[in-house]
Phi, psi and omega in degrees: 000140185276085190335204158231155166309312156315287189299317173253017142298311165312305186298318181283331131308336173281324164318311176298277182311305179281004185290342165292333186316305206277324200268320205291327164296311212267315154329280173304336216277279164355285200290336196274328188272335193268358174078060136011356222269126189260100179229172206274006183295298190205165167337014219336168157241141180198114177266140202244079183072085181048354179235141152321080202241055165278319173287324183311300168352275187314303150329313168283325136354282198270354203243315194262330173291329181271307174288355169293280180017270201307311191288351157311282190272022174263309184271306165323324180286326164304327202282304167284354151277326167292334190268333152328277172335271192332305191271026166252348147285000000 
């Protein structure tokens, strides 16, 4: 079966919208393996082989969370610029 123009607009919007997911997950994951807690409050300390690797944490944390937002509606707009396209073919 042939996707359709319609279906890889859609796919390439969910890509696009859930894609902030992976720094914000990999945040968490991270911080949760190194015993942890990573919140939008404040800074952690969270030592990785001897270095402080909290800011990383964090950045990335605050990098997925803001960019969840924007790529929501970054995914809609696409979604609803392609499927425009899509009926003028």
């Amino acid at each position: 079966m042939n996707p359709s123009a319609k279906q890889k607009a859609l796919m390439l919007s969910l890509a696009v919208a859930f894609s902030p997911l992976v720094p914000l997950l990999l945040a968490q994951f991270a911080s949760y393996a190194l015993g942890c807690a990573v919140t939008e409050a404040v800074e952690p300390t969270c030592m990785f082989l001897g270095l402080d690797v909290g800011g990383l944490l964090y950045g990335l944390f605050m990098l997925g969370g803001f960019g969840f937002a924007i790529s929501i509606l970054l995914g809609m707009g696409i979604y609803k610029f392609l499927q425009r396209k899509s009926t003028q073919w």
